[in-house]
C-alpha positions as CSV (number, residue, x, y, z in Angstrom):
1,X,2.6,21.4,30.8
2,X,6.0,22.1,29.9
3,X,6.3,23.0,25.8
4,X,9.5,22.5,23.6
5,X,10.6,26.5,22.8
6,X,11.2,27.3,19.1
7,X,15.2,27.7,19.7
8,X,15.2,24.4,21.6
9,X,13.6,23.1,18.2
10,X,16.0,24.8,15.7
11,X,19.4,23.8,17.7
12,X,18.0,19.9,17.9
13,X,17.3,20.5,13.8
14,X,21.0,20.9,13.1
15,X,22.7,18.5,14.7
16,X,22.1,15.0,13.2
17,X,22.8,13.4,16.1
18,X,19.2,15.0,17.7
19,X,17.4,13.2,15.2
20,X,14.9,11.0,16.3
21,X,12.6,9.3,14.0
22,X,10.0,6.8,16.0
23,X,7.6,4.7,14.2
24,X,5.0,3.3,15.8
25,X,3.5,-0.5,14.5
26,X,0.2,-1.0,16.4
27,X,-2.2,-4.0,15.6
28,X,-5.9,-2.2,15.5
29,X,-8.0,-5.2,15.2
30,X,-11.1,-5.7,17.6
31,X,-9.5,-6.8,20.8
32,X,-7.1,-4.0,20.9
33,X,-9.8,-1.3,21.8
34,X,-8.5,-1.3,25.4
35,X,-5.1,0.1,24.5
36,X,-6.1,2.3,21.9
37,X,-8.4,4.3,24.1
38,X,-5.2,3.9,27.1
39,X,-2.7,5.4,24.1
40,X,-5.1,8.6,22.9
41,X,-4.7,9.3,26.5
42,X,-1.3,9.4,27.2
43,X,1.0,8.9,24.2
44,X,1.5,12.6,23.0
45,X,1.8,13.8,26.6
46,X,4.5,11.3,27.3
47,X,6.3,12.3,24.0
48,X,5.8,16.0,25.2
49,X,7.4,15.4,28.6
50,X,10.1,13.4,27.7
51,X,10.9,16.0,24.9
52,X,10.8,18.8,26.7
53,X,12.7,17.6,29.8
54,X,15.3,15.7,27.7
55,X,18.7,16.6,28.8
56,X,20.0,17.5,25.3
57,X,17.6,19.1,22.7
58,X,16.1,16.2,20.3
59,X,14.5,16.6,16.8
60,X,11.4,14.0,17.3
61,X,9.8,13.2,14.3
62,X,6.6,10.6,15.1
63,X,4.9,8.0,12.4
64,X,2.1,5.4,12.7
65,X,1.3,2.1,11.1
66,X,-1.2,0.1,12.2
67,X,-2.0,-3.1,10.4
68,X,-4.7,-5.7,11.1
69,X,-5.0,-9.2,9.2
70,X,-5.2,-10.9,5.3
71,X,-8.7,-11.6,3.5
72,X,-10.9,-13.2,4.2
73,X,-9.9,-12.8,7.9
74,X,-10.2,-8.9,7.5
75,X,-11.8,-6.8,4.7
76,X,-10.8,-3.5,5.8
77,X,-7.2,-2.6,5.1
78,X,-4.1,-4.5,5.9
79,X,-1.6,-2.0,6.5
80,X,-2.1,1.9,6.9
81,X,1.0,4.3,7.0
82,X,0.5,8.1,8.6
83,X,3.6,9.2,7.7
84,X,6.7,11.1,9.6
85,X,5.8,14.4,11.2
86,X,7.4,16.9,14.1
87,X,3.9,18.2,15.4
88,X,3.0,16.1,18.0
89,X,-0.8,17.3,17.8
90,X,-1.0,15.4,14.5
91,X,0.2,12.6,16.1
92,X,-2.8,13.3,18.4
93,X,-5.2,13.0,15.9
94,X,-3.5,10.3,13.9
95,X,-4.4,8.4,17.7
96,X,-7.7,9.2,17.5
97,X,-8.5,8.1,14.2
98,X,-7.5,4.5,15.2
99,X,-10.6,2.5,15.6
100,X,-9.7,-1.3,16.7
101,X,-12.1,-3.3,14.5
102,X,-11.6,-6.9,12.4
103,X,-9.4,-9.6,12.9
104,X,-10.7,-12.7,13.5
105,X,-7.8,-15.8,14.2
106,X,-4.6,-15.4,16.2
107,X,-2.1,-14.4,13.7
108,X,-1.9,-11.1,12.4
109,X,-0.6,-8.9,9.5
110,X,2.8,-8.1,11.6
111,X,5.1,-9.1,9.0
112,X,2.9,-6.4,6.8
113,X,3.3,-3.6,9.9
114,X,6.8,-4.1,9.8
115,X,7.5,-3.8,6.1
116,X,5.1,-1.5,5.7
117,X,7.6,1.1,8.0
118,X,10.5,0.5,6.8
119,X,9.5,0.7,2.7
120,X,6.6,3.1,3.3
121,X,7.7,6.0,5.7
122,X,10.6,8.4,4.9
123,X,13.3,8.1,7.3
124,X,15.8,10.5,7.6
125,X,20.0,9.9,6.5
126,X,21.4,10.1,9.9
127,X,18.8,9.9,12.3
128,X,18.2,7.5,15.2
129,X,15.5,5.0,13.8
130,X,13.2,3.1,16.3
131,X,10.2,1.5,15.8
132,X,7.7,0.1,18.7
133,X,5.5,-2.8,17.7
134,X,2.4,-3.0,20.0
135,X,0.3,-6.1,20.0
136,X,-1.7,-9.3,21.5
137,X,-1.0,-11.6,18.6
138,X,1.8,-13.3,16.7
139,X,2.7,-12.8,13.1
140,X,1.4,-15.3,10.0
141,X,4.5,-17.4,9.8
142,X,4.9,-18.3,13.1
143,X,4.0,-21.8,15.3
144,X,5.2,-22.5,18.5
145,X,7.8,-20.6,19.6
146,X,9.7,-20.4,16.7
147,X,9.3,-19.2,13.0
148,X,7.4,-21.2,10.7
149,X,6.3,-20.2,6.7
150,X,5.5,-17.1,5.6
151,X,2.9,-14.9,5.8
152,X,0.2,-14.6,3.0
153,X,2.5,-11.4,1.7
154,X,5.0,-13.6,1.3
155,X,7.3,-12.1,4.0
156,X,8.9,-14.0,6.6
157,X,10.1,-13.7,10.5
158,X,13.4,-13.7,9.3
159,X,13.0,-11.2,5.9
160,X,11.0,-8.6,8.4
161,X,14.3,-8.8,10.8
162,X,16.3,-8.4,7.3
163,X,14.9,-5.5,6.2
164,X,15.0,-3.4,10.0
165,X,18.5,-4.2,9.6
166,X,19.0,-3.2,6.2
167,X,17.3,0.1,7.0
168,X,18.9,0.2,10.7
169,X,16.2,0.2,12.6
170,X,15.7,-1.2,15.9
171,X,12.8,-2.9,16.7
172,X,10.9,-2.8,20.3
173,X,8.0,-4.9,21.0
174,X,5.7,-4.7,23.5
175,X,3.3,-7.7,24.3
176,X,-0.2,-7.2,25.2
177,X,-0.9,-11.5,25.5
178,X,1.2,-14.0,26.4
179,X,0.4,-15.4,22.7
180,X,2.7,-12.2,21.4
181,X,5.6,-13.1,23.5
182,X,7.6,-15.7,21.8
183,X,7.6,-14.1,18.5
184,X,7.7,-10.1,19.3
185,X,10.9,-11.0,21.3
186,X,12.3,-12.8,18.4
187,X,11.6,-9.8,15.9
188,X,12.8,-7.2,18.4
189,X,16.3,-9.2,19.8
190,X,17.0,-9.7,16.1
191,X,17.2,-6.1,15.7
192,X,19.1,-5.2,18.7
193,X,15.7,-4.1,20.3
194,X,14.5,-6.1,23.5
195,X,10.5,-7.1,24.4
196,X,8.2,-6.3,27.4
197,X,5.6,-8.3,27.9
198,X,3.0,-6.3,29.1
199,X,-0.1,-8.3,29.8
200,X,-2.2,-6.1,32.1
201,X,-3.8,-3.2,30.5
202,X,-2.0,0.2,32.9
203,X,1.5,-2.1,32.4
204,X,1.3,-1.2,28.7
205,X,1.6,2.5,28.8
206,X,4.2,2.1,31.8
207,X,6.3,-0.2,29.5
208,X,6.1,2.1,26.2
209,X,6.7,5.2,28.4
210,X,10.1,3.2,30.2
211,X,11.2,2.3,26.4
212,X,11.0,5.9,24.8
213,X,12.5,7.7,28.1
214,X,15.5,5.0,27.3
215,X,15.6,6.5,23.7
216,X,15.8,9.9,25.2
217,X,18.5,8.6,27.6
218,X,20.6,6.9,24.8
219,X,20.6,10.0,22.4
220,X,22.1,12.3,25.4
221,X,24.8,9.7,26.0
222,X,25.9,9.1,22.6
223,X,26.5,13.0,22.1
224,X,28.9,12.6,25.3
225,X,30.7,9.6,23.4
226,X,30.7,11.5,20.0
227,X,32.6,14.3,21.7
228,X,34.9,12.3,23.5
229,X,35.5,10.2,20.5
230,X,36.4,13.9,18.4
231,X,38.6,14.8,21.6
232,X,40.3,11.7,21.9
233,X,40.5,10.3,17.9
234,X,43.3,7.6,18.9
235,X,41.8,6.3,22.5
236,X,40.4,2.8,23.1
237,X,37.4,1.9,24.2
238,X,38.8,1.3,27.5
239,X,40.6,4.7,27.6
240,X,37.3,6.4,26.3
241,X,35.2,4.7,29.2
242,X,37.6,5.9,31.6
243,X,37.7,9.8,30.2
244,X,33.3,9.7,30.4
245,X,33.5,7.4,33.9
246,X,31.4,4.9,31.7
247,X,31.2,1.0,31.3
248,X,33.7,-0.2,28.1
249,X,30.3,-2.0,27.3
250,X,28.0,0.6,26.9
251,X,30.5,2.8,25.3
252,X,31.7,0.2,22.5
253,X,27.9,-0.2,21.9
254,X,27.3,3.8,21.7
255,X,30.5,3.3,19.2
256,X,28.6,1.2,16.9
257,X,25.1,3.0,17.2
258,X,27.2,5.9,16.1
259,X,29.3,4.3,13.5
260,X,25.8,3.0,12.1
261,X,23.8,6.2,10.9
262,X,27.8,7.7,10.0
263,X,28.0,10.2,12.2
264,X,31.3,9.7,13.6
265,X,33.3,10.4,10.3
266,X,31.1,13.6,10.3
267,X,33.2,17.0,10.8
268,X,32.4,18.9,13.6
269,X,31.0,21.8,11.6
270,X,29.0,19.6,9.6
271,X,27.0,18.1,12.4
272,X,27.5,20.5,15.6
273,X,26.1,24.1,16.9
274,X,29.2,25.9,18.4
């Protein structure tokens, strides 16, 4: 298998724009044993191949949280954070420490999962934040298919999609149950994120592999739009599309992703390897 070299490491470490912190939020109560075990088998390899066969080197820094439900529902834990690291065999064992357990009624400690990663875990200035949720079952606070209360931490559907955007993150969700579906695409659309439903057991590893190669994807074609936008300061969207042979669409939106983590005011020699 192919391994990131140490000088593909150090050049994605000083250009902010190769910063890519990914959070994971994973429900680990009883009934998600099946995609545990499916994730300690192929999460760090995909994060390896993608990495390594990225078109542009990338700084990857991985985090868990996995939550699981309120007393009396669950006793064990509600939330537990493993926090931001570049060495993707911790993230192995971080995997294989998760032991689906608990639960107990439908609705989950999401809204905890979510806040949990964004006040919990140290994300960096000016790097690409993206969480995944993964899970079978919708959030406290949530009836129907629309939001409803809050959950017993007080939180809502609406402060959880707050606070992402406060910190900039976008949230993806990926649905193990049609129960999940209504509310994870909610929280992720909010964010700018989209959903998968993924109710088969292989389609969940397909769908979380097809979201981070995306990631990958999106970091490589920003740095184009960053370079065009130092070339060409004055040009319009329209103009700048033309110069990469791009959609106006995906290149206004590139803008913005840019324009969020303040890396387009950023001089060159602040933010590039020459």
């Amino acid at each position: 298998m192919a391994r990131i070299t140490k000088d593909k490491t150090a050049v994605a470490a000083i250009d902010p724009l190769n910063h890519l912190d990914l959070a994971f939020i994973v429900d680990t109560t009883g009934s998600m044993g099946p995609f545990i075990d499916a994730a300690r088998q192929h999460t760090v390899a995909t994060l390896r191949r993608l990495t390594s066969d990225s078109a542009r080197p990338v700084d990857l820094r991985t985090a868990v949280v996995e939550y699981r439900d309120h007393p009396p529902q669950d006793m064990s834990f509600v939330t537990r954070e493993y926090g931001f690291t570049n060495e993707l065999p911790e993230v192995q064992k971080v995997i294989a420490k998760l032991k689906p357990d608990g639960g107990g009624d439908m609705p989950e400690a999401v809204l905890d999962g979510i806040h949990s990663s964004c006040r919990s875990l140290e994300w960096r200035p000016y790097s690409r934040r993206t969480a995944i949720l993964i899970g079978d079952a919708p959030p406290h606070g949530w009836r129907g298919q629309t939001p409803h209360g809050a959950c017993a931490c007080g939180e809502t559907v609406d402060s959880a999609t707050a606070v992402l955007e406060q910190q900039r993150i976008v949230l993806y969700a990926v649905g193990l149950t049609s129960a999940a579906d209504a509310s994870f695409m909610w929280l992720a659309r909010a964010t700018g994120g989209s959903y998968v439903a993924a109710h088969r057991g292989h389609d969940a590893i397909d769908a979380l592999e097809a979201l981070l190669a995306r990631e990958f994807a999106e970091l490589d074609f920003d740095s184009r739009v960053r370079d065009g936008h130092r070339k060409y300061p004055e040009a319009t969207v329209d103009e700048l599309a033309a110069v990469l042979d791009s959609l106006p669409g995906r290149v206004a939106v590139s803008l913005s992703r840019l324009g969020r983590r303040g890396l387009l005011a950023m001089e060159p020699a602040a933010s590039a390897v020459h």
